[in-house]
C-alpha positions in Angstrom: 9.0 -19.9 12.8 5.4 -18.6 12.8 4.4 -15.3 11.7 2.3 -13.2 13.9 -1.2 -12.0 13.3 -1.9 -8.1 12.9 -4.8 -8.7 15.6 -2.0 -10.7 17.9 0.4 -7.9 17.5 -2.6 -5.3 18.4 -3.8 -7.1 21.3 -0.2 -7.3 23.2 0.1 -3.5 23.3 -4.0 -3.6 24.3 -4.9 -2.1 20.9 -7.9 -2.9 18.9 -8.9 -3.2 15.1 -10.3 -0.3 14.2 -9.8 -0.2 10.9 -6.9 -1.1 7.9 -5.5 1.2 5.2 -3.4 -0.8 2.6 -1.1 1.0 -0.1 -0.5 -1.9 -3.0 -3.2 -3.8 -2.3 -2.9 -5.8 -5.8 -6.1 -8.1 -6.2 -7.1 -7.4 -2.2 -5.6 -10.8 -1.2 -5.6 -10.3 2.2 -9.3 -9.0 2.9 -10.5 -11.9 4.4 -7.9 -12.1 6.8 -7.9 -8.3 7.8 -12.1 -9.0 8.1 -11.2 -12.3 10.2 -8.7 -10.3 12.5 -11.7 -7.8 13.3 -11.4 -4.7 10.9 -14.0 -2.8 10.6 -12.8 -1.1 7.6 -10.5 -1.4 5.0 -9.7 0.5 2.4 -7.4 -0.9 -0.6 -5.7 1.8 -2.6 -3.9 0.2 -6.0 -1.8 1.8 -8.8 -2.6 -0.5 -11.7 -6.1 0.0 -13.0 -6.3 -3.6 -14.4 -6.4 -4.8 -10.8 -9.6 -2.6 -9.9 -12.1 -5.1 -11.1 -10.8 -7.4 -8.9 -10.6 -5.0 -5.5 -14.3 -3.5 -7.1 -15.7 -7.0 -6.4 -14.2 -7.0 -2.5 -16.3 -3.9 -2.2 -19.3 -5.3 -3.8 -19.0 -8.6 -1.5 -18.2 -6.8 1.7 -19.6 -3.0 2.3 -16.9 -2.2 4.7 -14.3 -3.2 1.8 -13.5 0.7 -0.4 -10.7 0.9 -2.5 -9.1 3.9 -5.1 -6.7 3.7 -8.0 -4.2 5.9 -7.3 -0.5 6.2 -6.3 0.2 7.1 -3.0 3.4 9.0 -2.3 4.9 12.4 -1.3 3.0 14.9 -3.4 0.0 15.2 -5.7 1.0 15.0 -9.3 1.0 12.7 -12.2 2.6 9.4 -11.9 3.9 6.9 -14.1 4.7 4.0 -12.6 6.2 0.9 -14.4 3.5 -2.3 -14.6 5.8 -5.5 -14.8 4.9 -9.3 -16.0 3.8 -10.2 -12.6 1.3 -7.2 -12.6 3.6 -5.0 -9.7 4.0 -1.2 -10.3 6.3 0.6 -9.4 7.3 4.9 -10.0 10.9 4.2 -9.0 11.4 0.8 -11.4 14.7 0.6 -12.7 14.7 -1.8 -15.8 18.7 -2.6 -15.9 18.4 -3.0 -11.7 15.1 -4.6 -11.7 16.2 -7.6 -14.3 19.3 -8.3 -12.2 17.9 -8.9 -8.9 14.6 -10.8 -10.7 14.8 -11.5 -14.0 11.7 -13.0 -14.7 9.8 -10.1 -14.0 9.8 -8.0 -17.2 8.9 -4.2 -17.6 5.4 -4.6 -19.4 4.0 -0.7 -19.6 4.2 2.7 -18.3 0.8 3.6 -16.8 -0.3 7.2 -16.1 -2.0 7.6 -12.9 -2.8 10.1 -10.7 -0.3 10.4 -7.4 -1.8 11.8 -4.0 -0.5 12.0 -0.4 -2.1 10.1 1.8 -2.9 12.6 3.8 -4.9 14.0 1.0 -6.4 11.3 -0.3 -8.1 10.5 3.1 -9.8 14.1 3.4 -10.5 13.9 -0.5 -12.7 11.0 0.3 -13.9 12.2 3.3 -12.7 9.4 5.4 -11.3 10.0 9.1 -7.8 9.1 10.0 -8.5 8.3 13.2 -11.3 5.2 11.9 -7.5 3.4 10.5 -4.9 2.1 13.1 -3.0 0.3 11.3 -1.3 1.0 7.6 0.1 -1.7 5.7 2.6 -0.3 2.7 3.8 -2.5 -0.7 4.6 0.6 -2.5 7.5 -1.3 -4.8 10.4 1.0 -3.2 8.4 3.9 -2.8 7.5 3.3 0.7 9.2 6.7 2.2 7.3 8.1 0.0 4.1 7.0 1.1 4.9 7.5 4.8 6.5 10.8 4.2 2.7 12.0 2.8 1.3 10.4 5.4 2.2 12.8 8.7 -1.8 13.2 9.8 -2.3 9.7 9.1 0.5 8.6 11.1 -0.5 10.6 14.4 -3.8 7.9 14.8 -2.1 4.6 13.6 -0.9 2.2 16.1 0.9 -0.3 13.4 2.8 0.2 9.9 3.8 -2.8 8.1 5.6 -1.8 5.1 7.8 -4.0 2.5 11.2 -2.8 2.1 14.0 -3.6 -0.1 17.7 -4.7 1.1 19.1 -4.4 -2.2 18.4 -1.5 -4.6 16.0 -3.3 -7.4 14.4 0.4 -8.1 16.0 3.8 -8.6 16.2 6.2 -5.8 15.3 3.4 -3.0 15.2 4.7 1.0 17.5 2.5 2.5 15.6 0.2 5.6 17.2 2.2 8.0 15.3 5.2 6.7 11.7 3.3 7.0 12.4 2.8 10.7 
């Protein structure tokens, strides 16, 4: 089986890259291909502030590379998601759940971060919706969330690819149906 490129996916509906917004962007691993597939921008946004150095040197490397330490979800407020062994966050981490379905991933810390909608944090930063067409979401089981703060956003993106969870490894997960 092979697995589709974002640009493939684009061009069969006659879409371009414009640009890429990705919520859980961890150490940025997938810059280089969103650059290789044609974005123009690309803005990381990551919960954990130990992984900032790492998307901070993406956006020294590559000036159309931006990225923000926040959580992204419904409603601006204080967050505090749950950092894990394998350096994941997650606001909706259930410990009991969590160890069942993966077991070695372990609850590491509670961060405290600042939560935004998407929405908001795009005018915050002065950035344009309508530069981003596609949105790519590994919000750790807080995916509705994102989307649900992310009604302007949505009405200029062409493509959402967004993680979602089959079983319940996190407290309060939207079922898939609910993502689609």
């Amino acid at each position: 089986m092979s697995i589709l490129s974002i640009e493939t996916i684009l061009r069969s509906h006659n879409l371009n890259a414009r640009g890429v917004v990705q919520v859980g962007a961890h150490r940025g691993e997938q810059v280089d291909a969103l650059r290789s597939e044609g974005f123009k921008r690309i803005h990381l946004m990551e919960a954990n502030s130990a992984l900032m150095p790492c998307l901070n040197e993406l956006c020294k490397k590559y000036q159309d590379v931006t990225a923000a330490n926040f959580t992204i979800s419904d409603q601006i407020s204080k967050a505090t998601p749950m950092l894990t062994s394998e350096t994941m966050s997650s606001p909706l981490l259930d410990e009991a759940l969590h160890t069942r379905f993966a077991p070695s991933i372990k609850p590491a810390e509670v961060l405290t971060v600042q939560s935004q909608t998407l929405d908001s944090h795009i005018e915050s930063r002065g950035m344009s919706a309508e530069d981003y067409n596609v949105l790519l979401i590994d919000a750790q089981g807080a995916e509705l969330r994102v989307l649900t703060g992310a009604q302007h956003f949505l009405r200029s993106t062409d493509l959402v690819i967004c993680n979602a969870n089959i079983a319940e490894p996190c407290r309060q997960v939207a079922p898939i149906s609910d993502l689609d």
